[in-house]
N, C-alpha and C positions, 0 to 999 in steps of 0.2 A: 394406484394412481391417486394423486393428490386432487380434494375434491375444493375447487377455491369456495364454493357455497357453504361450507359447512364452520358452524363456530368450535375456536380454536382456543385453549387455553394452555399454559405453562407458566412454571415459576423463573419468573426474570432476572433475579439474586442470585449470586452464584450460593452453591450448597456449600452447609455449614450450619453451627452455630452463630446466632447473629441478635442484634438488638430487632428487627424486624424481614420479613419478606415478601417480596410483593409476585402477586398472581395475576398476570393478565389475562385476560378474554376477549377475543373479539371476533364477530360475528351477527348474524342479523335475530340470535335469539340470544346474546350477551344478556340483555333488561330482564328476561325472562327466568334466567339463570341466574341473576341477581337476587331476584322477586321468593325463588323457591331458596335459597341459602343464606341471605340475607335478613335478618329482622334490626331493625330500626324503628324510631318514632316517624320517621317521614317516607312516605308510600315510594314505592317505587316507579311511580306514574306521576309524581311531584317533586322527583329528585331533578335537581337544574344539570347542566352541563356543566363539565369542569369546576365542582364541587366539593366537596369533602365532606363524608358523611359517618357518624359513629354509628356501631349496634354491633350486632354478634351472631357469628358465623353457627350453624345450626346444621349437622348432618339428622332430614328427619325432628325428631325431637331431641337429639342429644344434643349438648351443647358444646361444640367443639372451642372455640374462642372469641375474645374481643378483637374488633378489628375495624379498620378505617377504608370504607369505600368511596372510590371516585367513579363518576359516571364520565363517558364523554361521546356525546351523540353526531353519529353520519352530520355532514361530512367533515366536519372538526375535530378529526382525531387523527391518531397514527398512521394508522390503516388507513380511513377513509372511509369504516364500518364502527358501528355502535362497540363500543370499547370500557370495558371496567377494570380497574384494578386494583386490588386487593392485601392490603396493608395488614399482616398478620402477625404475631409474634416469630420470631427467627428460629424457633426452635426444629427439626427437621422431620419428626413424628407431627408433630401439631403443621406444618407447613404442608408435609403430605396429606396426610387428614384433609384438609380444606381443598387439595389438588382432585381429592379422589373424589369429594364431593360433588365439586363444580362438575369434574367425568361425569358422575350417577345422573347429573342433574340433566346432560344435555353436548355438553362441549367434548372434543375430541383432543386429544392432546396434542399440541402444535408440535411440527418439525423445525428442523434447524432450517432460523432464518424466516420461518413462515410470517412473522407478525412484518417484518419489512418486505418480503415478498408481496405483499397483499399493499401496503402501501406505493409499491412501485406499479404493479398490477392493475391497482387504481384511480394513478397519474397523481398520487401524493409526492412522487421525487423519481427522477429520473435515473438512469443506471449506475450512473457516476455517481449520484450522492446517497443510493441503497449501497454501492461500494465504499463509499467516505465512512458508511456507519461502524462496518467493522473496523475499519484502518482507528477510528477515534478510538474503539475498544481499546485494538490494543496498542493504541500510542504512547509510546515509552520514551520519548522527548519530548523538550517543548516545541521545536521545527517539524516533528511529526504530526503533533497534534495540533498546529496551525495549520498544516498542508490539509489535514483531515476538515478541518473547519471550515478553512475556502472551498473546499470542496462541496462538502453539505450542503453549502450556504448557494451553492450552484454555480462557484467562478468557473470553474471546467467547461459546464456545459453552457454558459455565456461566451466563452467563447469560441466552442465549436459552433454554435448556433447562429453565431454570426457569418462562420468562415460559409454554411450550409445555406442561409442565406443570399450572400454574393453570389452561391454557386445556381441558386433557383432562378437571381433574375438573368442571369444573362444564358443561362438556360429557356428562358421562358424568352428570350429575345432572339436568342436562336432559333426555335422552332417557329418565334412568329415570321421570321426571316426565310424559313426555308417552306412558308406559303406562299410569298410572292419570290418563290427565286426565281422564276419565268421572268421576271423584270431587273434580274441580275444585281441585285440589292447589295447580294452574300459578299461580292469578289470587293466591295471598296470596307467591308467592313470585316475581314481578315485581321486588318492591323488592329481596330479598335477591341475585338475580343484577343489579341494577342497582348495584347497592354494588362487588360482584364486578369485573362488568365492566368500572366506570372505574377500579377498578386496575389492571388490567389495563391498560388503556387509555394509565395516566402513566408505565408502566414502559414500552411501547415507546417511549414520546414523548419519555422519557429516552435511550435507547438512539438515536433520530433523534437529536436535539438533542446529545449526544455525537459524531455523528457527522463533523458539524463540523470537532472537536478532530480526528477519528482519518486524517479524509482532510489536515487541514494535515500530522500529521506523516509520510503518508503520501505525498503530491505534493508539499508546500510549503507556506511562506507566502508568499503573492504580493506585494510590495512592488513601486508603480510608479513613477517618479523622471518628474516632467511639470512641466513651467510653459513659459514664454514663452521665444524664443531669446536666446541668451547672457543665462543669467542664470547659468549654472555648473552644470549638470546635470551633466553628463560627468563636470566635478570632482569633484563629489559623490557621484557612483557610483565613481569611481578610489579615493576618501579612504576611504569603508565598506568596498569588497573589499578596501582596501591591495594595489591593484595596479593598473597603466597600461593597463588593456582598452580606453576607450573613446578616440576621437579628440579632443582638447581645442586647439580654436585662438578666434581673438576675431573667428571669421567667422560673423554671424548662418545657422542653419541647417545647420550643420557635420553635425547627426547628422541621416542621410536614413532611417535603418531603425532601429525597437528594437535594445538592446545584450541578451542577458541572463546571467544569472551564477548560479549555486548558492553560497549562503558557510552556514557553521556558524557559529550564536549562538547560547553558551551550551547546547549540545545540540538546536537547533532548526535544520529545513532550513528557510533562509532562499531565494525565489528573487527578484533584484531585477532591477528591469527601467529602462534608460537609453532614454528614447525620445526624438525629435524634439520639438523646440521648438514647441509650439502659436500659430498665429499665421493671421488670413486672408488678408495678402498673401504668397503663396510661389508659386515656380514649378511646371511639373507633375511633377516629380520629388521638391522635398520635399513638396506635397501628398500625394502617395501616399502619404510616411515618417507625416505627419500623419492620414492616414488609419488607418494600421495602427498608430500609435501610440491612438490611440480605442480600437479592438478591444481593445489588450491592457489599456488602465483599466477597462474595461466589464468585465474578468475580475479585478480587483487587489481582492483581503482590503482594502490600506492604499495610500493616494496622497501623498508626499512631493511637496507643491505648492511649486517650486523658485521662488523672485522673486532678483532683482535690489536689493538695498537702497540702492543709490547711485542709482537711477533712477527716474524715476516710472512706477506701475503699466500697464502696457501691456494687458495680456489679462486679463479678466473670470474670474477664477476660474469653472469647470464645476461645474456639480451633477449627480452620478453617486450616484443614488437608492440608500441600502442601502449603500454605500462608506466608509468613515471617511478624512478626508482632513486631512492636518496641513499646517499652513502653514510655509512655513520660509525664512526671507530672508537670501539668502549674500552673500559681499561684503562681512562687517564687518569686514573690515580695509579697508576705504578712507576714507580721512577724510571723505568727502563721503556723508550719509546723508538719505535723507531722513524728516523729523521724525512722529510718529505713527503709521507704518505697521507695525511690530515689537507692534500692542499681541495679542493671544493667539496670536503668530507665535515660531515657534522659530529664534532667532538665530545664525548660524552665519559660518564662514570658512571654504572648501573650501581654501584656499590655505594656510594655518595649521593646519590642523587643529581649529580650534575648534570646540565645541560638536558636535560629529561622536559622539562616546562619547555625548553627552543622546542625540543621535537613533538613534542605538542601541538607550538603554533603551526610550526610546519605542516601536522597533520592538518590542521582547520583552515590555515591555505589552503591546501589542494582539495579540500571541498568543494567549493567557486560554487554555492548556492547562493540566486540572486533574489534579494527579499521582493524585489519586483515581481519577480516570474512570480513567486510566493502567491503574490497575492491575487494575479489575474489567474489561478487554478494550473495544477501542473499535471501532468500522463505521471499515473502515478504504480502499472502494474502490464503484466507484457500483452493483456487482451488486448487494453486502448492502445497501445505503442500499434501493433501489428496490424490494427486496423486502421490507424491513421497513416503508414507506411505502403497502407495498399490503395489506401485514398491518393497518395502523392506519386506512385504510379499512374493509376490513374490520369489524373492534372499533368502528368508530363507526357501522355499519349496526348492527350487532348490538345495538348500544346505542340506537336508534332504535327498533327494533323491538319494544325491550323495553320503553320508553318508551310506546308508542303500542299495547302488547301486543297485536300482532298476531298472535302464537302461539308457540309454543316451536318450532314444526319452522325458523321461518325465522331464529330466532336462532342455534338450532343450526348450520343451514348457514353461516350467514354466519361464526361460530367455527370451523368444520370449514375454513374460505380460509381466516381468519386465521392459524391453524396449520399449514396448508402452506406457504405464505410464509412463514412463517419455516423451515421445515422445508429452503424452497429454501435458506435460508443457510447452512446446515453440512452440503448435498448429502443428506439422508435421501431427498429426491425432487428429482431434477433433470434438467432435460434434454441430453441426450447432446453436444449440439450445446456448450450453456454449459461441459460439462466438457472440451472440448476445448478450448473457446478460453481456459478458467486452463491447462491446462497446457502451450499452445502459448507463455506469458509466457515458460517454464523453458528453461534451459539443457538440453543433450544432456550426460548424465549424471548428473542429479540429476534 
């Protein structure tokens, strides 16, 4: 069992060779731990906060390295606990050395995630932006890493805290109401928390509906690259990454398993996917690729329906309910085409390059990330989605009941859920279990 009292160190840097690495500590005997490993000209009882201090790391009498300490004292720090860290050279013997030290000396070696757990633990940031920390990790676009940023920065939980808010007062107007409802107060003022309540109501629906936007730049946008064998898929996934990942020959069924790739567009994580040639005569080897090429359009935002334009239509375009699916007929560079089939189809040459930058934009259309929403904080992973969804359950009983006024206690309670669930979202109430599993996401050291 994880003991939150006790101080915690780990090396922050990912491992390797490096020009430097840094060790943090934190804990209420961090200064203490400094005092015995640390020697400097400036005592460690006159070392200022958020400082920078030279001297040399000392296991005992031995002298393990040069290195640059910062001190940063309760409650100006990460955590929110006395905090050092420790600037060594980057070598991975010598980084250990000073790791096993600080252990000798006192510190326990921190888990994954423990130095922002302990920050969240002791109201240095809320749930949401202990979740932004790792999303900035690993943010691998620009639109990712601004989602991650308004988030930290607390837009998320500005504005559930406000929707939580609205929900308190006329909660708290409710119940004063159903002290004097011997004088029948409740029955003329039905309509006024009906007003109330469906705004209430359009501000989470906003906040769902955003949500969309915030899990694409959060996981992706899913693009599926499917149609019938040898019509140029492969090409066509080589020609958008501008790189030779997939297998490309002019043997019907060449690609037996989905390909899949990450690329940056325009600040968007793109995820696309190269699957098997759809087709009902195949052996039992590509059916399977066929098979599990299914599953992944069953999941795809957008379907890049690949034809053949020199050929006549073989496979029956699929209807994948909910999916936007573009049509796109490669192979116009062959002089043999066949006549009428290009009419709301997007015309292309995997071999050329043509028309490859249209089906780009095309991709970045059907993105529809609004820099708005961006910035007022977006649901950006399926715990906050699921708990905002059970909040507007919620709001829509309450709305019901108020509708059909069946009494003020049962609207109250049903506000009294809606606002924990959201509450569940920035951890004001949460269970023990859900907070381990965000921080079991995190690296050891952060």
């Amino acid at each position: 069992m994880t003991r939150h009292s006790d101080t915690i160190a780990a090396v922050s840097t990912p491992p390797g060779i490096g020009g430097i690495s840094v060790i943090r500590i934190s804990g209420s005997d961090c200064i203490d731990i400094i005092e015995k490993t640390f020697k400097s000209n400036t005592h460690t009882d006159d070392m200022q906060s958020h400082h920078i201090y030279y001297g040399k790391i000392y296991n005992d009498n031995l002298l393990l390295d040069e290195a640059l300490v910062s001190i940063f004292k309760k409650p100006n720090s990460f955590t929110g606990e006395d905090v050092a860290e420790i600037s060594c050279h980057g070598g991975a013997f010598v980084t250990q050395s000073v790791l096993q030290t600080i252990l000798k000396n006192g510190a326990r070696h921190a888990e994954k995630g423990e130095f922002t757990k302990r920050a969240f633990l002791n109201g240095k940031m809320d749930l949401t932006e202990a979740e932004a920390v790792i999303d900035l990790i690993h943010a691998s676009t620009k639109h990712s890493l601004e989602s991650a940023i308004y988030q930290l920065e607390g837009k998320l939980y500005n504005s559930i805290n406000q929707i939580m808010e609205e929900i308190t007062s006329v909660r708290s107007e409710i119940e004063l109401d159903i002290d004097f409802s011997d004088r029948g107060l409740e029955h003329k003022k039905y309509q006024d928390y009906l007003t109330i309540l469906k705004r209430i109501k359009s501000k989470i629906e906003r906040l769902i509906t955003t949500a969309h936007e915030g899990l694409i730049l959060h996981d992706g946008y899913r693009v599926v690259i499917a149609g019938p064998p040898n019509a140029g898929k492969s090409s066509v996934f080589n020609k958008i990454i501008e790189n030779e990942r997939a297998i490309v020959t002019d043997v019907p069924g060449t690609t037996r398993d989905y390909i899949e790739e990450d690329i940056a567009l325009e600040g968007y994580l793109v995820k696309l996917f190269d699957t098997a040639g759809l087709r009902e005569r195949a052996d039992k080897v590509e059916r399977f690729g066929i098979e599990k090429s299914y599953k992944v359009l069953t999941n795809a935002h957008l379907i890049l329906w690949i034809e053949d334009c020199s050929v006549s239509r073989e496979t029956s375009i699929p209807n994948f309910e909910g999916i936007k699916l573009i049509s796109v007929l490669n192979k116009s560079d062959l002089k043999q085409k066949i006549e009428g089939i290009n009419q709301g189809s997007i015309l292309i040459s995997a071999k050329t390059g043509s028309g490859i930058e249209e089906l780009k934009k095309i991709i970045l259309e059907n993105i529809n990330v609004s820099g708005d929403d961006l910035a007022v904080g977006l649901i950006t992973n399926s715990r906050q989605l699921s708990a905002a969804e059970k909040s507007l359950i919620a709001i829509n009983q309450s709305i019901e009941a108020t509708q059909a006024k069946r009494g003020l206690e049962f609207i109250a309670f049903d506000l009294h859920e809606a606002s924990e669930y959201l509450e569940e979202i920035v951890g004001k109430i949460s269970n023990e279990d859900i907070i381990n599993s965000i921080f079991d996401r995190f690296c050891v050291g952060k």
